[in-house]
N, CA, C and O atoms as a CHARMM CRD file, in Angstrom:
* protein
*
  372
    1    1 UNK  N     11.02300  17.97100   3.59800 PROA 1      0.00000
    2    1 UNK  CA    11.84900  18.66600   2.65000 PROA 1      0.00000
    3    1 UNK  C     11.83200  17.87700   1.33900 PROA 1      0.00000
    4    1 UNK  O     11.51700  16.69000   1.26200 PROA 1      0.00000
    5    2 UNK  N     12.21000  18.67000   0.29400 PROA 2      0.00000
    6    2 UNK  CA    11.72300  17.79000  -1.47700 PROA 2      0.00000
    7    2 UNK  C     13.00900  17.45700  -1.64900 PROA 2      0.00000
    8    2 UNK  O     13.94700  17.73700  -0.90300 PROA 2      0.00000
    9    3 UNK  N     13.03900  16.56400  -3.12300 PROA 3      0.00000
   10    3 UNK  CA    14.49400  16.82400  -3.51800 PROA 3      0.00000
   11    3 UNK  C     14.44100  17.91300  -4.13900 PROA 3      0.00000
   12    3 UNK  O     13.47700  18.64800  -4.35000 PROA 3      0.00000
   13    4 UNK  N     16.11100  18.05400  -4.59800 PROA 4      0.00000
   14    4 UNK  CA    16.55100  19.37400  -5.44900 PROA 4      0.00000
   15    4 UNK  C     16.37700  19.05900  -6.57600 PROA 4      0.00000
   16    4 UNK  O     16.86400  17.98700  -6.93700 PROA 4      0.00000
   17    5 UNK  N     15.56600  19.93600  -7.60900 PROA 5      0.00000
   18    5 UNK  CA    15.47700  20.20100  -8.95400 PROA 5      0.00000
   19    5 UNK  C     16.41100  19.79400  -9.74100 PROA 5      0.00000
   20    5 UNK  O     16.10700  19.24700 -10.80200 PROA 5      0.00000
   21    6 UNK  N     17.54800  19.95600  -9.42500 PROA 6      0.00000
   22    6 UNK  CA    18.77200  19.48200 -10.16000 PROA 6      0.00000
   23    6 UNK  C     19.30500  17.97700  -9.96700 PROA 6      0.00000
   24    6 UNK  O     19.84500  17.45300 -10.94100 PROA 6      0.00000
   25    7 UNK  N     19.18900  17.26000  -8.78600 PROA 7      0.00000
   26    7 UNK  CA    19.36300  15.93300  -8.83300 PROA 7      0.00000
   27    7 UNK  C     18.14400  15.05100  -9.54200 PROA 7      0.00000
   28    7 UNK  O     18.49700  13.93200  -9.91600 PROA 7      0.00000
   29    8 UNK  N     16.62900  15.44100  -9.79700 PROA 8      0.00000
   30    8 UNK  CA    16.04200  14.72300 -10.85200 PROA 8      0.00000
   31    8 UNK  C     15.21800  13.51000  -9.79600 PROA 8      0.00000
   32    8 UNK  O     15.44300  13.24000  -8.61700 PROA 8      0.00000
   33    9 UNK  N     14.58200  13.15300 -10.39300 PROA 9      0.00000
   34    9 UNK  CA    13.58300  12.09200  -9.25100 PROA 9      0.00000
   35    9 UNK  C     14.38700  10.99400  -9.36400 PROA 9      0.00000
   36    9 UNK  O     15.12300  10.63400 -10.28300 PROA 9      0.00000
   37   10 UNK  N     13.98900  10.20400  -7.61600 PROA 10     0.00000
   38   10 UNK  CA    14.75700   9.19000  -7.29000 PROA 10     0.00000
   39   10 UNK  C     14.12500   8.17300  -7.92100 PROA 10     0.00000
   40   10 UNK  O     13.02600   8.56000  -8.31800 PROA 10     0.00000
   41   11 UNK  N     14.41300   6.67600  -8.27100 PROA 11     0.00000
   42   11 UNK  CA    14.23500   5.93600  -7.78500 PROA 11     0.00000
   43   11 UNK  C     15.25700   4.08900  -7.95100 PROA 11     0.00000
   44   11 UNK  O     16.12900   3.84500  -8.78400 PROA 11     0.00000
   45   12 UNK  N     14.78200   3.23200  -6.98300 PROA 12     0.00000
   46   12 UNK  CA    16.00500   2.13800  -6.80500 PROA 12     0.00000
   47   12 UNK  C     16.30600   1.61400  -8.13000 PROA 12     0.00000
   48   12 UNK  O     15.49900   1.27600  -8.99600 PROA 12     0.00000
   49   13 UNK  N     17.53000   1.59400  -8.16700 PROA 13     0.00000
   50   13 UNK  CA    18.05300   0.59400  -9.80500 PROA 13     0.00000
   51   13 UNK  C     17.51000  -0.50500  -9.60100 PROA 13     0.00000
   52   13 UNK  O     17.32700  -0.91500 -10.74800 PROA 13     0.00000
   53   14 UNK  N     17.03400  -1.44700  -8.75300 PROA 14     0.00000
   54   14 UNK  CA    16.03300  -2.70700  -9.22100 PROA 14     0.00000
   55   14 UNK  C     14.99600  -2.46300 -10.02500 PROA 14     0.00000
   56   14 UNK  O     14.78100  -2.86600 -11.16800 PROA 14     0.00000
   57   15 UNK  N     14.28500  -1.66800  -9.22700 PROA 15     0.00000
   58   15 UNK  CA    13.22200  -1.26400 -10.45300 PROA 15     0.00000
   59   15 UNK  C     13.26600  -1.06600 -11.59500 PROA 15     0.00000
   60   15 UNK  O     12.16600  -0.88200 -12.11700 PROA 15     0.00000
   61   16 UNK  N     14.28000  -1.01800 -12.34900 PROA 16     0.00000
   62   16 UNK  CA    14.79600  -0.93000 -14.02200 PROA 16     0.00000
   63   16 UNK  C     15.00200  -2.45500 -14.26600 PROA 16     0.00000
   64   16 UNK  O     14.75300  -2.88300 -15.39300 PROA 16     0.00000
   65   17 UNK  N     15.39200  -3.21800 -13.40000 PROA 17     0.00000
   66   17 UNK  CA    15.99100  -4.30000 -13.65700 PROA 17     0.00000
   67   17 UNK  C     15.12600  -5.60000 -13.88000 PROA 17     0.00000
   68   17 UNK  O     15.53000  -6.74600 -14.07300 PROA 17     0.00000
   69   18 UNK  N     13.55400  -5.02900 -13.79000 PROA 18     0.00000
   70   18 UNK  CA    12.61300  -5.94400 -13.35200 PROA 18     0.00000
   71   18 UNK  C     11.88600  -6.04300 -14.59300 PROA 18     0.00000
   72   18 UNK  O     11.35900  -5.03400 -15.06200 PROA 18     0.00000
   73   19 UNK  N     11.77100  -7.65100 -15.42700 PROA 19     0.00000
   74   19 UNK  CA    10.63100  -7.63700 -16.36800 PROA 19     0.00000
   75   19 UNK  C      9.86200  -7.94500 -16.42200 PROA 19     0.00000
   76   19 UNK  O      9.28600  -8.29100 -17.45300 PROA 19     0.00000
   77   20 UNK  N      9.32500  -7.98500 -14.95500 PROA 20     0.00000
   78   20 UNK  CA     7.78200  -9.02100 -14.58800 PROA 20     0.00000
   79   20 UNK  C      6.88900  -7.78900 -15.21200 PROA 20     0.00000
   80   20 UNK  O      7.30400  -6.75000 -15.72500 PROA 20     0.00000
   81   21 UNK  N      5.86200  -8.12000 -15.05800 PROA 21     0.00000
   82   21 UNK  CA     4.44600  -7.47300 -15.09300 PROA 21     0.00000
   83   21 UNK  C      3.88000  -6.94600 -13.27600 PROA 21     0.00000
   84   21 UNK  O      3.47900  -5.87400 -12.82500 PROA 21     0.00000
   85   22 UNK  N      4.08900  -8.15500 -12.72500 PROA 22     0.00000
   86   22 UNK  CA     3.59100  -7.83700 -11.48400 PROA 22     0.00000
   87   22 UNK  C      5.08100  -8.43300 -10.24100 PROA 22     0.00000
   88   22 UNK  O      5.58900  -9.54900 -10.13300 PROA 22     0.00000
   89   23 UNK  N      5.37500  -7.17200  -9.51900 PROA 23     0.00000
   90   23 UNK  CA     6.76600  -7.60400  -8.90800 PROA 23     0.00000
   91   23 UNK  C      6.20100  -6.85600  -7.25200 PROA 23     0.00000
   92   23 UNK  O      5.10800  -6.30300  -7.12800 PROA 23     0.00000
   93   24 UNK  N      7.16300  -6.99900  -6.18000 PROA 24     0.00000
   94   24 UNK  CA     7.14400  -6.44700  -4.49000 PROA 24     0.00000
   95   24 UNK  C      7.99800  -5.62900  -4.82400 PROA 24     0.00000
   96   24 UNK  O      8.99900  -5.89400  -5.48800 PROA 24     0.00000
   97   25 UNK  N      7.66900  -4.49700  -4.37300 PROA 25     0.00000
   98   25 UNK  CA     8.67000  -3.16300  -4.21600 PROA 25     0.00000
   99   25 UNK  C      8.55600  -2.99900  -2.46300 PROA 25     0.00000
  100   25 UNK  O      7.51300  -2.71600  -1.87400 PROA 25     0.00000
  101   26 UNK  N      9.93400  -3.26000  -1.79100 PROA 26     0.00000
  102   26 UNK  CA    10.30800  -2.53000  -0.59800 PROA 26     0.00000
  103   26 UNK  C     10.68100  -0.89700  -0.42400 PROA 26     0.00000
  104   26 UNK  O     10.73100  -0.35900   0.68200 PROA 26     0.00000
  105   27 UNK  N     10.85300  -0.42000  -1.28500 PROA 27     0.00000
  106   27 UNK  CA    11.75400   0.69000  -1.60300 PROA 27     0.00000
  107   27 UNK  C     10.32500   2.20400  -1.95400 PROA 27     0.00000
  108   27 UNK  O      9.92800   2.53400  -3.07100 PROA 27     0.00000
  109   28 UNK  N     10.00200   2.63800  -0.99000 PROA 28     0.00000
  110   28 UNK  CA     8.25300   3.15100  -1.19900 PROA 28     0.00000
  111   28 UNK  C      9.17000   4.44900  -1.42200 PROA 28     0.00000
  112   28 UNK  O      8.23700   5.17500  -1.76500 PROA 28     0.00000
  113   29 UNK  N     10.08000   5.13500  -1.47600 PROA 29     0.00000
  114   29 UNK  CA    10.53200   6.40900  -1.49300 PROA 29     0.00000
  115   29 UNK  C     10.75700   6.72800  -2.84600 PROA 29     0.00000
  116   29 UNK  O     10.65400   7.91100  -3.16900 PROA 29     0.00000
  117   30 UNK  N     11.03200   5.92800  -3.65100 PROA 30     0.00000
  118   30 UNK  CA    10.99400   5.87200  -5.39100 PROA 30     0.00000
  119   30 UNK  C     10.10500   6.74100  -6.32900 PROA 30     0.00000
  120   30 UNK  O      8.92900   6.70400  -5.96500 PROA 30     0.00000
  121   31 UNK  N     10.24500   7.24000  -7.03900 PROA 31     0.00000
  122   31 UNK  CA     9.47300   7.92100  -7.98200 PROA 31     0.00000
  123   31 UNK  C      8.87900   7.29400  -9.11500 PROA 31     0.00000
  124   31 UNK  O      9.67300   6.86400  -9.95100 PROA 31     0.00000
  125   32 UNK  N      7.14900   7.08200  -9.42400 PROA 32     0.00000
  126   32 UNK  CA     6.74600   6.28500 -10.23400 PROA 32     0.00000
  127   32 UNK  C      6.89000   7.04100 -11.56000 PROA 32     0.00000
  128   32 UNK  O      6.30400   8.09700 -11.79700 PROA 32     0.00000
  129   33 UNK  N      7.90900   6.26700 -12.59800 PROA 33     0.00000
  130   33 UNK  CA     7.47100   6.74800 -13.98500 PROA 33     0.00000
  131   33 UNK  C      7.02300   6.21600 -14.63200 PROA 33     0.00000
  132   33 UNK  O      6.58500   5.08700 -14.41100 PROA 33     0.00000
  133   34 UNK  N      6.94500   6.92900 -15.88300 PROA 34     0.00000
  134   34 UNK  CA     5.95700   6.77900 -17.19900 PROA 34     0.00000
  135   34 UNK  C      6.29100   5.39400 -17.57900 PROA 34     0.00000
  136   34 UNK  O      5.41500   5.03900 -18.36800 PROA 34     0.00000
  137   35 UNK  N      7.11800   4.46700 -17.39800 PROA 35     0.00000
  138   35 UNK  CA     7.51100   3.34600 -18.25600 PROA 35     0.00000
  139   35 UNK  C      7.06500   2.19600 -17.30500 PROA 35     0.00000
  140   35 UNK  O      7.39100   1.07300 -17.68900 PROA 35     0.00000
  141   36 UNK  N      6.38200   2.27200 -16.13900 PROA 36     0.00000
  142   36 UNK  CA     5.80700   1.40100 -15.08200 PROA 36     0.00000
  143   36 UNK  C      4.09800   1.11100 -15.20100 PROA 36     0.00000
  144   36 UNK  O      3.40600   0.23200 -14.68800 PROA 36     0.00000
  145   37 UNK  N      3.78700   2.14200 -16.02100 PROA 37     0.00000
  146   37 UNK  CA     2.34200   2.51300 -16.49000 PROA 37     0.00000
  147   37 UNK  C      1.80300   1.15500 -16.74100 PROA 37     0.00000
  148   37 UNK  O      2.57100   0.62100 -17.54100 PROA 37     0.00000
  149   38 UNK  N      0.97700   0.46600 -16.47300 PROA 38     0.00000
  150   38 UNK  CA     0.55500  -0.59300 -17.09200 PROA 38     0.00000
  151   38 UNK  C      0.68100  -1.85600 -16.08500 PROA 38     0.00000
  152   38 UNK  O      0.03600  -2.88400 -16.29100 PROA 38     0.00000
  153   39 UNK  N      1.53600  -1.71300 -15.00700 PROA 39     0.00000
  154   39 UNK  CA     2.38000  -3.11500 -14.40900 PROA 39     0.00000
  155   39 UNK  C      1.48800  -2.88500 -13.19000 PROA 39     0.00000
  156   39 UNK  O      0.90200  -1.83200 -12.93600 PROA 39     0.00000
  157   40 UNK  N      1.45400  -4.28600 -12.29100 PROA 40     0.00000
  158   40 UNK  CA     1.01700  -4.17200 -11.18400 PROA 40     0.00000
  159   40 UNK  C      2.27800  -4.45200 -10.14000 PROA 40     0.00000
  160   40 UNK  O      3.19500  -5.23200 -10.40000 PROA 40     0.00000
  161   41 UNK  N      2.17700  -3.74400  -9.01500 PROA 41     0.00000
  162   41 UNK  CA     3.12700  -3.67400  -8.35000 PROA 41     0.00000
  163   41 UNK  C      2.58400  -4.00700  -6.65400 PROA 41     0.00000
  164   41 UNK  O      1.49900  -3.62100  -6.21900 PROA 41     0.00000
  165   42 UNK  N      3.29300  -4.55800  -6.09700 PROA 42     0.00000
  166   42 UNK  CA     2.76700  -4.95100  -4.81100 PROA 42     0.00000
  167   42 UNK  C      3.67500  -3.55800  -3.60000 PROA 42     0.00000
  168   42 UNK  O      4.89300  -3.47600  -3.76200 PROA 42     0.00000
  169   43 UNK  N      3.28300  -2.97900  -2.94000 PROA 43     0.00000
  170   43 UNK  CA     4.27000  -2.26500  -2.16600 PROA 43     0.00000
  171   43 UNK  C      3.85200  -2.64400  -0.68000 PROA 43     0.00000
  172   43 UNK  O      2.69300  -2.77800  -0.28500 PROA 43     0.00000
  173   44 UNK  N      5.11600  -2.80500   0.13500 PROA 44     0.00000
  174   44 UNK  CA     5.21700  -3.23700   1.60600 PROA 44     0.00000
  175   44 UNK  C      4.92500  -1.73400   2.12900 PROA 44     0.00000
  176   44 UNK  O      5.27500  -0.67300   1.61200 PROA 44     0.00000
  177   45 UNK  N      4.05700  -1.99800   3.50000 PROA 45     0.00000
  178   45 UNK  CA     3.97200  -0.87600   3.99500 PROA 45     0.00000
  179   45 UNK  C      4.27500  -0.97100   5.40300 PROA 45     0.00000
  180   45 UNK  O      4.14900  -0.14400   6.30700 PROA 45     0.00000
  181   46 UNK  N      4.80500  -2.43800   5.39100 PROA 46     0.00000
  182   46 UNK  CA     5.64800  -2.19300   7.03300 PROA 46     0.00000
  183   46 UNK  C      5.22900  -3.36200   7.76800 PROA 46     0.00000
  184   46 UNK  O      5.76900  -3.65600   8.83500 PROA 46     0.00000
  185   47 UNK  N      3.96900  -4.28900   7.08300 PROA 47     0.00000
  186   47 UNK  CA     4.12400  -5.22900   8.07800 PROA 47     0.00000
  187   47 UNK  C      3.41600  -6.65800   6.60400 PROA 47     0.00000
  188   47 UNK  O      3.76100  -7.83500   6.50300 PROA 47     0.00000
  189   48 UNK  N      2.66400  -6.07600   5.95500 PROA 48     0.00000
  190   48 UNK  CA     2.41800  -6.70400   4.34500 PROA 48     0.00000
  191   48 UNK  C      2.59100  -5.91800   3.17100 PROA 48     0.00000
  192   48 UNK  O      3.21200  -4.87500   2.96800 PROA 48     0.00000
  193   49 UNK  N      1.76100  -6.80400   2.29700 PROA 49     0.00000
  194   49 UNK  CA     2.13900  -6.05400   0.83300 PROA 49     0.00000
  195   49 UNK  C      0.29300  -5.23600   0.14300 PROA 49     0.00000
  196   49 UNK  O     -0.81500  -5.76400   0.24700 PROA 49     0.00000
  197   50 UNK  N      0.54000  -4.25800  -0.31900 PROA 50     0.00000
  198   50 UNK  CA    -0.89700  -3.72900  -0.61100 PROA 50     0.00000
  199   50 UNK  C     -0.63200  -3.62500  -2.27900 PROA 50     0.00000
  200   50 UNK  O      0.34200  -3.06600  -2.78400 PROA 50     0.00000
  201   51 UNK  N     -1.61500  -4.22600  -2.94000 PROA 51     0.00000
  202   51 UNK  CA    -1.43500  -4.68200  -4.49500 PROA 51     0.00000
  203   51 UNK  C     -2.07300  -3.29100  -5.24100 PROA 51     0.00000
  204   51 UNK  O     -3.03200  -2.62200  -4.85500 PROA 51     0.00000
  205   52 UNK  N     -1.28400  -3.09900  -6.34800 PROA 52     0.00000
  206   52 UNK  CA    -1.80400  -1.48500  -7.28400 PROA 52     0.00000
  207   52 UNK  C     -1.26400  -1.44400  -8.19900 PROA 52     0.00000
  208   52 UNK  O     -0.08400  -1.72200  -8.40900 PROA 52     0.00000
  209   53 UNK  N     -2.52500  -0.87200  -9.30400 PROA 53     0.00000
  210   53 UNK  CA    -1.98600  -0.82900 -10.63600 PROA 53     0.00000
  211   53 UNK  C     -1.67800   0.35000 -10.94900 PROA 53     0.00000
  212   53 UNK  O     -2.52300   1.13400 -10.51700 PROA 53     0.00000
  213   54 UNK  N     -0.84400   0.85200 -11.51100 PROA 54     0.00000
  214   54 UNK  CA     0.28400   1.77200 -11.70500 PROA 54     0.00000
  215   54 UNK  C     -0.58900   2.56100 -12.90700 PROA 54     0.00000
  216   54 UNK  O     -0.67700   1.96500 -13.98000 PROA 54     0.00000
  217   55 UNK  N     -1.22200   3.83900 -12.78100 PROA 55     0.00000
  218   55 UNK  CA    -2.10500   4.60300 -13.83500 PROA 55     0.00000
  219   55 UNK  C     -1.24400   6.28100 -14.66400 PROA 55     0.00000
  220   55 UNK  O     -0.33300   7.04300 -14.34100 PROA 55     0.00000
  221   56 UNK  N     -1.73000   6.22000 -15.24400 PROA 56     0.00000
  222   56 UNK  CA    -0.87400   7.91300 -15.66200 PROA 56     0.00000
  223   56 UNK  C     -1.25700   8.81600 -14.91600 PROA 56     0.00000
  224   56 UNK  O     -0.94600   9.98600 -15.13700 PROA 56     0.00000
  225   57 UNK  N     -2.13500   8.39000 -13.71400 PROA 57     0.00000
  226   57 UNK  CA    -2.30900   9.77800 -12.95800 PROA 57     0.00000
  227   57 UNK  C     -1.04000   9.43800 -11.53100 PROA 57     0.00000
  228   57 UNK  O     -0.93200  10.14100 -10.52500 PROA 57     0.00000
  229   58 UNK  N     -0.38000   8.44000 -11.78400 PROA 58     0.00000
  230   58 UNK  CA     0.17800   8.24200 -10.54000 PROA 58     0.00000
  231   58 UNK  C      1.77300   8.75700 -10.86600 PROA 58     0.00000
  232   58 UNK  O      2.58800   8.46700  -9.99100 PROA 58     0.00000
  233   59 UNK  N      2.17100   9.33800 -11.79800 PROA 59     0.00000
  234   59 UNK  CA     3.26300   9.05600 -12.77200 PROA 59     0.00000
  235   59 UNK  C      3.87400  10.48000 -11.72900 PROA 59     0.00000
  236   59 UNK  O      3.41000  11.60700 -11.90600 PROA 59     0.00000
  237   60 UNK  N      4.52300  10.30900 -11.08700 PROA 60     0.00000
  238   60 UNK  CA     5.82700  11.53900 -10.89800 PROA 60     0.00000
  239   60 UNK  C      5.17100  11.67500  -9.10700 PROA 60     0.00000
  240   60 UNK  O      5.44000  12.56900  -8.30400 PROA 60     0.00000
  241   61 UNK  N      4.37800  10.61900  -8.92100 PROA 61     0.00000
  242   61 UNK  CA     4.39100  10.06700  -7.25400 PROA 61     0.00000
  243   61 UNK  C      5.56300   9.34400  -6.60000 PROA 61     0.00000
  244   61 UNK  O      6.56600   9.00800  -7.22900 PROA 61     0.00000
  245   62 UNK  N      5.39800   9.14800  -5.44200 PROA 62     0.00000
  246   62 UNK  CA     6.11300   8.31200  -4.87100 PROA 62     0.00000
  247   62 UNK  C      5.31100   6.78200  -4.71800 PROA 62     0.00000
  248   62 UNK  O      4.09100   6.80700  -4.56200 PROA 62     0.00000
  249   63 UNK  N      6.00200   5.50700  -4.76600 PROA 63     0.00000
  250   63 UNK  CA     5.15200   4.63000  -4.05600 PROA 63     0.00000
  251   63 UNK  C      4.90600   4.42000  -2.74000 PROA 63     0.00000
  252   63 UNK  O      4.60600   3.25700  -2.46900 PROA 63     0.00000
  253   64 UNK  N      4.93900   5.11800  -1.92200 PROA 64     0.00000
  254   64 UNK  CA     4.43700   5.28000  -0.35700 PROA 64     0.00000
  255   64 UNK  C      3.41600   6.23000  -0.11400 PROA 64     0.00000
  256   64 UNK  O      2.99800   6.50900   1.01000 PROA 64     0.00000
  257   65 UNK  N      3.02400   6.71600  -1.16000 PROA 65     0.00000
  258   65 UNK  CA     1.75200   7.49100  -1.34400 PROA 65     0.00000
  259   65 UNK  C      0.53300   6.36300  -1.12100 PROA 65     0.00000
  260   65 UNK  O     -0.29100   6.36200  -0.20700 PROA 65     0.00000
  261   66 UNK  N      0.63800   5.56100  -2.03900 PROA 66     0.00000
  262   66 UNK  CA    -0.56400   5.18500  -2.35700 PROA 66     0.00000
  263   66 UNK  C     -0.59400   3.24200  -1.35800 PROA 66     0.00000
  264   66 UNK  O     -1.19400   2.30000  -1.87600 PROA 66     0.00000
  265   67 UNK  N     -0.05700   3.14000  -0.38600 PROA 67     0.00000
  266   67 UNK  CA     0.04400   1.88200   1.00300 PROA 67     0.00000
  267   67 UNK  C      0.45000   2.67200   2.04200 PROA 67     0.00000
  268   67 UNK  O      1.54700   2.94400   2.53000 PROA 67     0.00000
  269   68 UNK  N     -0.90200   3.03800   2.31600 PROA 68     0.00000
  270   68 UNK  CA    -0.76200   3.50400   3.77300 PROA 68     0.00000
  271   68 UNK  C     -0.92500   3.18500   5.06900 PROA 68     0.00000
  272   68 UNK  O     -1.98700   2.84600   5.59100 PROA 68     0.00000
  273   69 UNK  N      0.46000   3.32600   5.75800 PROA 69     0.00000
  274   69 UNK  CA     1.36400   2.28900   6.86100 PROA 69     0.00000
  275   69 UNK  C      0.41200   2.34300   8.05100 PROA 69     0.00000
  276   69 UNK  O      0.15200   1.26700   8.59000 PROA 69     0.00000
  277   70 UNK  N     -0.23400   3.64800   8.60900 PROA 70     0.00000
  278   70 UNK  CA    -1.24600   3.55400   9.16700 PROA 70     0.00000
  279   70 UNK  C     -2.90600   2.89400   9.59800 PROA 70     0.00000
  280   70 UNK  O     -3.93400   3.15000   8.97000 PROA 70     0.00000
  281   71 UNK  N     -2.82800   2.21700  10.53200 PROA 71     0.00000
  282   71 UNK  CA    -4.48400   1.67200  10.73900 PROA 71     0.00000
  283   71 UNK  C     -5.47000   2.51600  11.36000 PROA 71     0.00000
  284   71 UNK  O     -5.26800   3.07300  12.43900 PROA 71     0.00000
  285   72 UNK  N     -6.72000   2.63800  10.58100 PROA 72     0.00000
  286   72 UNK  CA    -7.79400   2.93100  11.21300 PROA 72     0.00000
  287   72 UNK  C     -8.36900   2.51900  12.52500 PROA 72     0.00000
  288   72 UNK  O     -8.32800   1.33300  12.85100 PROA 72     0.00000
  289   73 UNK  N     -9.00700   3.59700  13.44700 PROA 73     0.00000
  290   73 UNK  CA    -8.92800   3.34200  14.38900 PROA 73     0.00000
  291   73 UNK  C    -10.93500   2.99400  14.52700 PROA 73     0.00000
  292   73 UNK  O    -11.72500   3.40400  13.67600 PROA 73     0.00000
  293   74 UNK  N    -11.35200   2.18300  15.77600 PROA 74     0.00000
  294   74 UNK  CA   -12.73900   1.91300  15.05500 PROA 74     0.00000
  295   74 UNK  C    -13.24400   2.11200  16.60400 PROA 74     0.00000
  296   74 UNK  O    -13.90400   1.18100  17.06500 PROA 74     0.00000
  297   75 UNK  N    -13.02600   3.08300  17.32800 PROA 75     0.00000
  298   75 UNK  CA   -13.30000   3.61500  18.58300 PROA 75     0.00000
  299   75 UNK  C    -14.68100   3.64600  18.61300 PROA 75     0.00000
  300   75 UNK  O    -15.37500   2.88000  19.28200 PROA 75     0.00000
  301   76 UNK  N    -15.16400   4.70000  17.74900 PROA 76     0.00000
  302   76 UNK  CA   -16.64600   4.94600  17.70100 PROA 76     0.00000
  303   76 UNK  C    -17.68900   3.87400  17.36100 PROA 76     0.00000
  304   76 UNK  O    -18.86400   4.04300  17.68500 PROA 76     0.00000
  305   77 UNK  N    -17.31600   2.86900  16.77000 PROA 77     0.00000
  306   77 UNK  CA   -17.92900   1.65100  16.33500 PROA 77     0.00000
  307   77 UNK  C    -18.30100   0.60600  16.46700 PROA 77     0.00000
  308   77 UNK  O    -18.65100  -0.18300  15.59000 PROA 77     0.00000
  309   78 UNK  N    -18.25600   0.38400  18.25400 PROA 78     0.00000
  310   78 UNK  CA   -18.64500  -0.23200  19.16600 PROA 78     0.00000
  311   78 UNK  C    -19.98400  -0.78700  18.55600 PROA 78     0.00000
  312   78 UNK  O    -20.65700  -0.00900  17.88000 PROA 78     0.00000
  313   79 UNK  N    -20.49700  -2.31700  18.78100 PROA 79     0.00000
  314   79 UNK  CA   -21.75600  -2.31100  18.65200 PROA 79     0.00000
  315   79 UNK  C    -22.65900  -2.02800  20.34400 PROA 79     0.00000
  316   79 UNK  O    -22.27600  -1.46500  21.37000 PROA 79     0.00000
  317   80 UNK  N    -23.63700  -2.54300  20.07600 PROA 80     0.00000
  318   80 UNK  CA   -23.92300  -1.87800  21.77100 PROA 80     0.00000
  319   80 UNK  C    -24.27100  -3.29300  22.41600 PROA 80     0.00000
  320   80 UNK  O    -24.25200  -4.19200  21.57500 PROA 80     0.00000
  321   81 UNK  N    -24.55500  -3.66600  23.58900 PROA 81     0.00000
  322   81 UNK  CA   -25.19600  -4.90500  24.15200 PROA 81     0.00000
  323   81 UNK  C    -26.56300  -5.47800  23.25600 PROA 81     0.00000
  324   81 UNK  O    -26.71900  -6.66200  22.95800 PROA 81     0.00000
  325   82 UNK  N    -27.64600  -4.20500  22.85000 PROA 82     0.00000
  326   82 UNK  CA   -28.94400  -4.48800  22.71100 PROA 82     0.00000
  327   82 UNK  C    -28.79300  -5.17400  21.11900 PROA 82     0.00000
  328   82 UNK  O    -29.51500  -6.01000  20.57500 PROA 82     0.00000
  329   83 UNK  N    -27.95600  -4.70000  20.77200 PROA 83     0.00000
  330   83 UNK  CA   -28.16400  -4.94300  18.81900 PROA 83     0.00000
  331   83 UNK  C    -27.00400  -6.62800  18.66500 PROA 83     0.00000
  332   83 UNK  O    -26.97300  -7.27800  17.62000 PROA 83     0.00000
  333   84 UNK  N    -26.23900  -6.99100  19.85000 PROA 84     0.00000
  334   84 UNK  CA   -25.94000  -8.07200  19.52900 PROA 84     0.00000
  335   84 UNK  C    -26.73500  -9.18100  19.87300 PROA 84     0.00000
  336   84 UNK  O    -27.56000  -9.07000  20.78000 PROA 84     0.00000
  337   85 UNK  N    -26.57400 -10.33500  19.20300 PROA 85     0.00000
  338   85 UNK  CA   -27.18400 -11.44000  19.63800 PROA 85     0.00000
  339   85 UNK  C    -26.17300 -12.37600  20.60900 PROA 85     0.00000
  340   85 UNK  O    -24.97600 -12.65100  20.53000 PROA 85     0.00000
  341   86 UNK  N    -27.24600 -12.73600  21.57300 PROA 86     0.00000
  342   86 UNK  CA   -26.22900 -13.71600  22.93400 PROA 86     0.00000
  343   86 UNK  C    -26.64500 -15.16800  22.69000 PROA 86     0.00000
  344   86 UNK  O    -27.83800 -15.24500  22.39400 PROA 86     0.00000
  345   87 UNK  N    -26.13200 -16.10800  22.72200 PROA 87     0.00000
  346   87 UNK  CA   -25.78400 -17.30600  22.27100 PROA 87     0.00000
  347   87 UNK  C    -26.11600 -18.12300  23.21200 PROA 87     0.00000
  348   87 UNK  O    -25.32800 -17.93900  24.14000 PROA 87     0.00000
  349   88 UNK  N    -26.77700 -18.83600  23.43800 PROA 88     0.00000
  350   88 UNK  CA   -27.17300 -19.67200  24.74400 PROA 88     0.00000
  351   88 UNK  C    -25.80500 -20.66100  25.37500 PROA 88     0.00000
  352   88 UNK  O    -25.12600 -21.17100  24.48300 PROA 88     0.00000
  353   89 UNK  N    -25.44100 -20.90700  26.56600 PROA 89     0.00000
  354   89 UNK  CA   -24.58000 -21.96800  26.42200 PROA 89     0.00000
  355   89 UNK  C    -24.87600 -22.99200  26.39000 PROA 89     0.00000
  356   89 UNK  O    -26.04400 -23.13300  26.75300 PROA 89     0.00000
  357   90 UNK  N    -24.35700 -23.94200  26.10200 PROA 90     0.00000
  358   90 UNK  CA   -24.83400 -25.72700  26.13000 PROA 90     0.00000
  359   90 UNK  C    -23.68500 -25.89800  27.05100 PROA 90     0.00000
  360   90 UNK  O    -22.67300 -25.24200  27.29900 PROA 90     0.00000
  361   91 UNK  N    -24.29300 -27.21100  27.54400 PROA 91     0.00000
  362   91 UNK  CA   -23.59100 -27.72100  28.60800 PROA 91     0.00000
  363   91 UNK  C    -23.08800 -29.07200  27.90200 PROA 91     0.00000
  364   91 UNK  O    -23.83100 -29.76900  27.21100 PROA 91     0.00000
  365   92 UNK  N    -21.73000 -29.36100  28.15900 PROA 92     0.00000
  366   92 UNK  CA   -21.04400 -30.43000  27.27300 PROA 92     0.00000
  367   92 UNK  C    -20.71000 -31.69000  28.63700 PROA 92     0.00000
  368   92 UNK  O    -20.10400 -31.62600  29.70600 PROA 92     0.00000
  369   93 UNK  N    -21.39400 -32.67800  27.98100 PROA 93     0.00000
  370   93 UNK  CA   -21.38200 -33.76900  29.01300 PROA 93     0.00000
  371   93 UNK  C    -20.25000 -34.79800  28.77000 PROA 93     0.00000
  372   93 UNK  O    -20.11100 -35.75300  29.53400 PROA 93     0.00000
């Protein structure tokens, strides 16, 4: 569900409060505006931080758009027995 038209995009009063250039945002539900344009911002996505520079195409996003909390899964990507190399053992005296 969106917000309502009439309450206006969210986002945390820290984020106003900040004059770094490059700061950690916990708060991924926030709405990126026009006055962030330029800054690099680190956003947590649940277990680290994923680093991004803030563009005019990102402007009226959320920051949980763009650190995504999800891992790739690498099922299919097995190498096989024949294509690895096996390592001889040495014997340690």
């Amino acid at each position: 569900m969106t917000r309502s038209v009439w309450k206006g995009p969210f986002a945390d009063a820290c984020l106003f409060k900040r004059k770094k250039i490059r700061w950690k945002i916990w708060s991924r539900r926030s709405c990126i505006f026009p006055q962030f344009v330029g800054c690099y911002a680190e956003i947590h996505n649940g277990k680290g931080f994923v680093a991004l520079k803030i563009t005019e195409e990102m402007v009226g996003h959320k920051f949980g758009e763009f650190a995504s909390t999800r891992k790739t899964s690498f099922l299919g990507k097995k190498a096989s027995p024949s294509k690895t190399k096996i390592k001889p053992i040495r014997k340690v005296r």
